[in-house]
C-alpha positions in Angstrom: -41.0 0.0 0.4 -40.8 -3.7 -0.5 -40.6 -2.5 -4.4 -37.7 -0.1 -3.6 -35.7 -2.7 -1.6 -36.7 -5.4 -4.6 -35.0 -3.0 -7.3 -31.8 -2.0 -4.8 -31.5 -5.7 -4.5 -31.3 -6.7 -8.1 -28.8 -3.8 -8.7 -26.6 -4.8 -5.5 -26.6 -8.3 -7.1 -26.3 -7.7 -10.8 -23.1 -5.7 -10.0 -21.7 -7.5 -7.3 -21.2 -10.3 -9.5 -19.4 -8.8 -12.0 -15.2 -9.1 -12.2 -15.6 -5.2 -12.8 -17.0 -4.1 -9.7 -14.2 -6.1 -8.2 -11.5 -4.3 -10.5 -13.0 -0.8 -9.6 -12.2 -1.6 -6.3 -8.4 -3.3 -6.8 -7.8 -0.7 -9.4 -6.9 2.4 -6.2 -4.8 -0.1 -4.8 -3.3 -1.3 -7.8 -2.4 2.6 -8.6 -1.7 3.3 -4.7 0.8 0.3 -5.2 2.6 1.1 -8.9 3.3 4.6 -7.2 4.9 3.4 -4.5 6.7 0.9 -6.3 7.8 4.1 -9.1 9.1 5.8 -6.3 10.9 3.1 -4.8 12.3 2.3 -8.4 13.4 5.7 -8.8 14.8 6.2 -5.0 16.9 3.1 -6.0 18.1 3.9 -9.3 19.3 7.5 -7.8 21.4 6.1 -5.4 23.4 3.9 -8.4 23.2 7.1 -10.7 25.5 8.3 -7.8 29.1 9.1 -9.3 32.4 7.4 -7.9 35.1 9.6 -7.4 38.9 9.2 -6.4 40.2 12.1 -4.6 43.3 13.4 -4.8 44.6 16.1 -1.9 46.1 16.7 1.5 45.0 14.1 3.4 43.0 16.0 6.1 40.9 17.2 3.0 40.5 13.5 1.8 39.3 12.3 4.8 36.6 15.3 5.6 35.0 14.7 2.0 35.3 10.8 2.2 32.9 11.0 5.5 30.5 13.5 3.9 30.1 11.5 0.6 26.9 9.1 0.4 23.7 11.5 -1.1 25.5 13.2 -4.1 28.9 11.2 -4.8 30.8 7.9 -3.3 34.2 8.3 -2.1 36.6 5.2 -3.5 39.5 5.4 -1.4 41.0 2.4 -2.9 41.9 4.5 -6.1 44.2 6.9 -5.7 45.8 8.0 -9.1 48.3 10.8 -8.6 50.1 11.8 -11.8 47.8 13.2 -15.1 48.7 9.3 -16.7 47.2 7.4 -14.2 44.0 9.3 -13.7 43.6 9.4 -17.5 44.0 5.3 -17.5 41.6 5.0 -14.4 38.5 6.8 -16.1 39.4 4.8 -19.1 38.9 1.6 -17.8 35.6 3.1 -16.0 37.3 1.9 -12.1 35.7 5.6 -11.4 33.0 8.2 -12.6 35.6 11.3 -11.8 38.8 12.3 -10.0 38.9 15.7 -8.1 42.4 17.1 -7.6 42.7 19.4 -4.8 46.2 21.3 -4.3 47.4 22.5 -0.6 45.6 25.9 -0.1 42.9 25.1 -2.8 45.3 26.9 -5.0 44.3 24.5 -7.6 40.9 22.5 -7.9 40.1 20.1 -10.8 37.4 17.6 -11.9 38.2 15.4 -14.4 35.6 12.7 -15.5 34.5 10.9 -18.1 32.0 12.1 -20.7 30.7 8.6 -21.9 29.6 7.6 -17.7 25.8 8.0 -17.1 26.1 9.2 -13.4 25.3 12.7 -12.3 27.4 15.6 -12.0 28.7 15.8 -8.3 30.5 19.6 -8.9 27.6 21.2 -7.1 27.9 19.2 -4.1 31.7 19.4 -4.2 32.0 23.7 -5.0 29.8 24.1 -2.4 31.6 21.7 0.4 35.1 22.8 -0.7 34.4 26.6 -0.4 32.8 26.2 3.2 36.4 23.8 3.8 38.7 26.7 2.3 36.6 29.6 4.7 37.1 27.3 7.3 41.0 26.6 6.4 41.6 30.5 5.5 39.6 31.3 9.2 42.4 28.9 10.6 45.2 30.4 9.4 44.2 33.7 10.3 43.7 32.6 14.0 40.0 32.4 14.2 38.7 29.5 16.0 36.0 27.1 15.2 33.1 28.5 17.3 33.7 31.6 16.0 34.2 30.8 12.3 30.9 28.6 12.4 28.9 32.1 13.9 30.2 34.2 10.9 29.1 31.9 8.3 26.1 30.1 10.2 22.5 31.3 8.7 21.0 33.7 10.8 18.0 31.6 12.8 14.2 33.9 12.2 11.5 32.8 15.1 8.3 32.1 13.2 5.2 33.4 14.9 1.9 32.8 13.5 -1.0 34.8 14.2 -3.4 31.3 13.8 -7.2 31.6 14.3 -8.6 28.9 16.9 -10.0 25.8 15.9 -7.4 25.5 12.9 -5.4 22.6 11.4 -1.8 22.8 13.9 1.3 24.7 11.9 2.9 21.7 12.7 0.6 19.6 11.0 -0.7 21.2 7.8 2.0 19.5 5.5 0.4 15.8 6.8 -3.1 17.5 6.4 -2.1 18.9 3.1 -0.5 15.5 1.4 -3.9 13.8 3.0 -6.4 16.3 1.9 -4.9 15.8 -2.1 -4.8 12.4 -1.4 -8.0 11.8 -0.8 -9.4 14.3 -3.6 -8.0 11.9 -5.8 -9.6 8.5 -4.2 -12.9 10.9 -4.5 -11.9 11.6 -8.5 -11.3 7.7 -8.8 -14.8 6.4 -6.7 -16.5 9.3 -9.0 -15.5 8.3 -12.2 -16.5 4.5 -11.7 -19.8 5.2 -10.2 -20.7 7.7 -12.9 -20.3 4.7 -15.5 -22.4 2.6 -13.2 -25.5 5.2 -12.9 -25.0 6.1 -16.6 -25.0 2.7 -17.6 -28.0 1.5 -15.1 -30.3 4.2 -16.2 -28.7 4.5 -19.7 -29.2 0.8 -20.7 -33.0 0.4 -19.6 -33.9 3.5 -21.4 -32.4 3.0 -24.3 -33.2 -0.9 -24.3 -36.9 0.0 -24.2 -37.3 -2.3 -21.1 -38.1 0.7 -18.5 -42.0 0.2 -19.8 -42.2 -3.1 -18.2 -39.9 -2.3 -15.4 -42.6 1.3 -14.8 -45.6 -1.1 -15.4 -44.5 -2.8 -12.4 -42.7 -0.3 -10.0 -43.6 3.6 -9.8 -41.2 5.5 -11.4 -39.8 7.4 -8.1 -40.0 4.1 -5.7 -37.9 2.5 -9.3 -35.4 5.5 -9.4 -35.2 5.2 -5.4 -34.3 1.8 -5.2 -31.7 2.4 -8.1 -30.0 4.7 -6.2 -29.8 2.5 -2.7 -28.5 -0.2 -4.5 -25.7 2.1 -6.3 -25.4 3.3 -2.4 -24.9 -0.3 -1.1 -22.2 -0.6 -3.7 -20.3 2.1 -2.1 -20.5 1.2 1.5 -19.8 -2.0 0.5 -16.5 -0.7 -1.2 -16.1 1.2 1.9 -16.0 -1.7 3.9 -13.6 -4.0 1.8 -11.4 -0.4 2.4 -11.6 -1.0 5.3 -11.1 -5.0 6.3 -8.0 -4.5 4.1 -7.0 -1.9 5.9 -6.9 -3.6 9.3 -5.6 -7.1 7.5 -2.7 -4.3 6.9 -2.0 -3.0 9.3 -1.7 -6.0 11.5 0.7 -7.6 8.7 2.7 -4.5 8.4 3.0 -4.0 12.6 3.9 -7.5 13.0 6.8 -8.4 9.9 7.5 -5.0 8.8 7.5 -2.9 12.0 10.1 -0.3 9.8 7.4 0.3 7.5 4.8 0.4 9.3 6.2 3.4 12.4 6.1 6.1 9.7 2.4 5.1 9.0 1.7 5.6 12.4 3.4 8.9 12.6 2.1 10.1 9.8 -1.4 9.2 11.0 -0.8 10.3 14.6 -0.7 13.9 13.3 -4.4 13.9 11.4 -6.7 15.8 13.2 -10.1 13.8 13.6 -11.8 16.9 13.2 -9.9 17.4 9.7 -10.4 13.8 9.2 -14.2 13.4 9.3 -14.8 16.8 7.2 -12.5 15.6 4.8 -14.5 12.1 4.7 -17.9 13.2 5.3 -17.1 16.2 2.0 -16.0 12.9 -0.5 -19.0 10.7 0.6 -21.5 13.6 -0.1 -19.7 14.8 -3.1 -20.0 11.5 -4.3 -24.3 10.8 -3.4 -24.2 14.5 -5.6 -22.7 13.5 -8.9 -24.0 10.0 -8.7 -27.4 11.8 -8.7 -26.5 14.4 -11.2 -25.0 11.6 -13.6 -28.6 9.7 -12.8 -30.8 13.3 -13.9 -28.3 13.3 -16.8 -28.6 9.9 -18.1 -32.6 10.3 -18.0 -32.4 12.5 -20.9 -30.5 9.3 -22.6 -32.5 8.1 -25.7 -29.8 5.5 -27.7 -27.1 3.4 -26.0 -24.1 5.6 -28.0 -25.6 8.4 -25.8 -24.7 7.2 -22.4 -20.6 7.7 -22.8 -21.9 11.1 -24.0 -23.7 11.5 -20.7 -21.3 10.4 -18.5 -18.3 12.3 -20.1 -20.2 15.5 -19.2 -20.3 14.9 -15.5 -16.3 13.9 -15.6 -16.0 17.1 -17.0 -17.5 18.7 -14.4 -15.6 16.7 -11.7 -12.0 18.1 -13.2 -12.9 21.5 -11.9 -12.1 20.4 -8.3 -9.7 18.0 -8.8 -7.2 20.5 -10.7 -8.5 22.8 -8.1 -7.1 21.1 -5.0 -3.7 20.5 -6.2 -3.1 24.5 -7.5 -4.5 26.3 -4.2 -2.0 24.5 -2.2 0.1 27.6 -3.0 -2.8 30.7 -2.2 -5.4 28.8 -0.2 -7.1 32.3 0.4 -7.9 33.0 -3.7 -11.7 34.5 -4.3 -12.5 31.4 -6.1 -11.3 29.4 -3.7 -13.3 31.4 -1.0 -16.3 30.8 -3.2 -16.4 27.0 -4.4 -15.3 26.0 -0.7 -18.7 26.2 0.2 -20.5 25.6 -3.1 -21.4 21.7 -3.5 -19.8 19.4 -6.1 -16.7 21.9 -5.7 -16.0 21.8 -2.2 -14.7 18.7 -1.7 -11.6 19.4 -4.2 -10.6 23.1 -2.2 -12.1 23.0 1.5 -9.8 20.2 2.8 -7.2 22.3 1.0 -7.8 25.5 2.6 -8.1 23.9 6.3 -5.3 21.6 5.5 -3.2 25.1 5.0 -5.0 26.7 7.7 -6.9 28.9 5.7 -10.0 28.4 7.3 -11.4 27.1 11.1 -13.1 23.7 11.3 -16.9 25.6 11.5 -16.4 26.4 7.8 -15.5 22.8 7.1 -19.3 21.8 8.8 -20.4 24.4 6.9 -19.2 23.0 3.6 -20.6 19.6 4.6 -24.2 20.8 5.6 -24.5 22.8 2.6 -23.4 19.5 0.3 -25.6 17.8 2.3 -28.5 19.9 1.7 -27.5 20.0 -2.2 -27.3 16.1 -2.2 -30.7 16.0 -1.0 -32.0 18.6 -3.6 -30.2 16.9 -6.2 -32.0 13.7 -5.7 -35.7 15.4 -5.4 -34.9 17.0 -9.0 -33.2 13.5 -10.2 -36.2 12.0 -9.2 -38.8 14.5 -10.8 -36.2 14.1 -14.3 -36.3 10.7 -14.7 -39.8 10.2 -13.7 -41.0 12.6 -16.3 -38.7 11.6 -18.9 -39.0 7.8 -18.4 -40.9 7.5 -21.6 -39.5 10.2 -23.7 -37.6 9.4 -26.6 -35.7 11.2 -29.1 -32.4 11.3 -31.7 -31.0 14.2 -30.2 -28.0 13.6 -27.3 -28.6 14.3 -23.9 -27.1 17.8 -23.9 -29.5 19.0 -26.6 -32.1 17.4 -25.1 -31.6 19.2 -21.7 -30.7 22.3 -23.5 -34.2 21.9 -25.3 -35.7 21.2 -22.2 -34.7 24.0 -20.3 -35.8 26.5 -23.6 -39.0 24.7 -23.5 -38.8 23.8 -27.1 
C-alpha cells in the first residue's frame, strides 16, 4: 500500500505544480465567464440596434404607441415632422431611424425610413400593434365595449393536464432541470477532455520514454497502475474542491454587493431537485473514473511519444457521442436510442439527466444509470489493470489502434 500511495503522491505533486493543471481548472470559468459576458454584449448592443421613430397621427394613437415602445422601437416625441419635406430632411440628418404616418381611421399607414441606418426593422412590431388598435377602434365605433372586444380577440386559454409518473422531475421545473442537466454535460465534456491528456500523457510518456522498466523493477505493475490512477483521482477531487471554495467565496460576494444578481441564482437553484441533482453529479463523476480508465487501457498499447495524441483522440471521439446526444434529445427524450444509452455507461451521463430533466423517466432509473456506471467503472479498471500490466513491456511501430486491433485478432 505504501508503494501505491508513493506513486499517487509523485503524480499529485508532479501535476499540481504545473501552471496547466491550474489553467485546466480557470479555463470553465474563463468560458463560463466569456459567455456570460457574449450575452451581455449582445443583450446590450440589441437594445441600441433598437430603431427611433417619430410618429405622426391622431394623438390618442401617438400616445398608446409611445407607452408600448421600449423592446422593438423608441418613440421620440420631440420630432414630429408633419409635411412629406420635413420628414424627408429629418431622416437625412439621421435625428431618427423612421417616421410612421398614421391617417384618422388607419385609412392610410406609412413607414418611411432610411436605407443607409443599421437598426432593425420595427414594421412587425408596429403591423401587428396597429391592427389590434384599428379592431379595437372599428369595435368602438360599432358600439362594442372594451370587455367585450378584448373576449372576441383574446386567445382562447387550454388547461394543461399531465398524466406524470411519481417520483419525476416537477412540470414546473424541467426547463431549470433541462438548462442544468446540458450544463453540466458540458462541464463533464470539459473535465473529460483534460483528464484524458493527463492519463494519456502519464502512461504515454513512461512507456514510450523506456523508463517504466525501472519504475516495474521497483513497484508491481498493478500496485504502479493503482497508484497512477489515485493520484489522477486526487487531481479531480481536488478540482472539485477549488469548485467548490470558489463557489462559496461567490456566493457570499454576490449576496452581499450584488444582491440583483445574485436572487435569480437563488431562484434558479431553489427549483433543482436534490434527487436530480446528485444523479446528475454522481453520473459525471463515474463517467469520468470510466474514460479516465479507458484512456489509461488505451494509452498501454502506446509504443512512441507521436502515439499518445493518437490515443487520446480516440477516447474524445468516443465522448462526442453523448455530448451531441444530450443537447438533440431535449426535443424526443423517449427515442429507442435514447432508451438504450440511458442506461449503458460512458453514454449515460450525456442522455439520462436529459430524459429525467424532461420527465421522461422516474428518479429509480437515474440510480439505475448510476449503479450500472458504477459497476462498469469498476470493470473498466480490473481490465485497465490486466492491459497495462501485460503490455508494460511490449513495444512496437504500429499505433495503438492497430496494436489493439491486433490484439484482439490474436495476431
Amino acid at each position: 500500500m505504501n508503494k501505491v500511495l508513493t506513486v499517487a503522491q509523485m503524480v499529485f505533486k508532479k501535476r499540481v505544480r504545473s501552471a496547466v493543471y491550474y489553467w485546466m481548472i480557470l479555463a470553465p470559468l474563463f468560458f463560463l465567464a466569456l459567455t456570460f459576458g457574449i450575452a451581455k454584449f449582445t443583450m446590450s448592443q440589441a437594445e441600441k440596434s433598437l430603431p427611433r421613430i417619430a410618429i405622426v397621427a391622431p394623438q390618442p394613437l401617438k400616445k398608446v404607441l409611445e407607452q408600448s415602445s421600449g423592446k422593438k422601437y423608441r418613440v421620440k416625441s420631440s420630432v414630429t415632422p408633419t409635411t412629406y419635406a420635413q420628414q424627408k430632411q429629418v431622416l437625412k440628418k439621421g435625428k431618427v431611424d423612421g417616421i410612421l404616418v398614421i391617417s384618422p381611421d388607419f385609412e392610410r399607414v406609412q413607414y418611411l425610413y432610411n436605407s443607409d441606418a443599421q437598426a432593425t426593422n420595427p414594421v412587425p412590431a408596429l403591423q401587428a400593434q396597429l391592427t389590434a388598435l384599428r379592431s379595437q377602434t372599428l369595435a368602438a365605433q360599432a358600439g362594442i365595449d372594451s370587455a367585450t372586444w378584448q373576449k372576441m380577440i383574446g386567445k382562447v386559454k387550454i388547461d394543461q393536464h399531465a398524466f406524470q409518473q411519481k417520483d419525476t422531475v416537477n412540470q414546473t421545473d424541467r426547463a431549470t432541470a433541462d438548462g442544468l442537466g446540458k450544463g453540466m454535460v458540458l462541464v463533464a465534456f470539459l473535465f473529460l477532455t483534460s483528464y484524458v491528456s493527463i492519463v494519456g500523457a502519464e502512461i504515454g510518456n513512461e512507456k514510450s520514454n523506456h523508463l517504466i522498466e525501472g519504475i516495474l523493477a521497483a513497484v508491481p505493475a498493478r500496485k504502479h497502475f493503482a497508484g497512477k490512477m489515485l493520484g489522477i483521482g486526487a487531481l479531480v477531487v481536488l478540482q472539485i474542491v477549488i469548485y467548490t471554495v470558489l463557489g462559496i467565496i461567490g456566493q457570499v460576494i454576490l449576496k452581499n454587493k450584488y444582491p440583483d444578481l445574485y436572487r435569480p441564482i437563488k431562484q434558479f437553484m431553489a427549483t433543482i431537485s436534490s434527487q436530480y441533482l446528485f444523479v446528475a453529479v454522481i453520473l459525471t463523476l463515474l463517467t469520468v473514473a470510466l474514460y479516465v480508465f479507458l484512456t489509461a487501457m488505451i494509452a498501454a498499447f502506446v509504443s512512441r511519444n507521436e502515439d499518445i495524441s493518437q490515443a487520446t483522440s480516440m477516447v474524445t471521439s468516443l465522448m462526442f457521442i453523448p455530448y451531441i446526444l444530450g443537447f438533440i434529445l431535449g426535443s424526443n427524450p423517449n427515442m429507442l436510442i435514447a432508451k438504450i444509452l440511458g442506461y449503458v455507461p460512458f453514454f449515460s451521463f450525456g442522455v439520462m439527466p436529459v430524459r429525467l430533466a424532461m420527465g421522461a423517466v422516474p428518479y429509480w432509473a437515474g440510480y439505475v444509470a448510476c449503479a450500472l456506471a458504477l459497476v462498469g467503472a469498476i470493470a473498466m479498471y480490473w481490465c485497465a489493470a490486466i492491459v497495462y500490466e501485460r503490455n508494460a513491456f511490449a513495444y512496437s511501430n504500429i499505433g495503438p489502434l492497430k496494436a489493439i486491433i491486433n490484439k484482439i485478432l490474436r495476431k
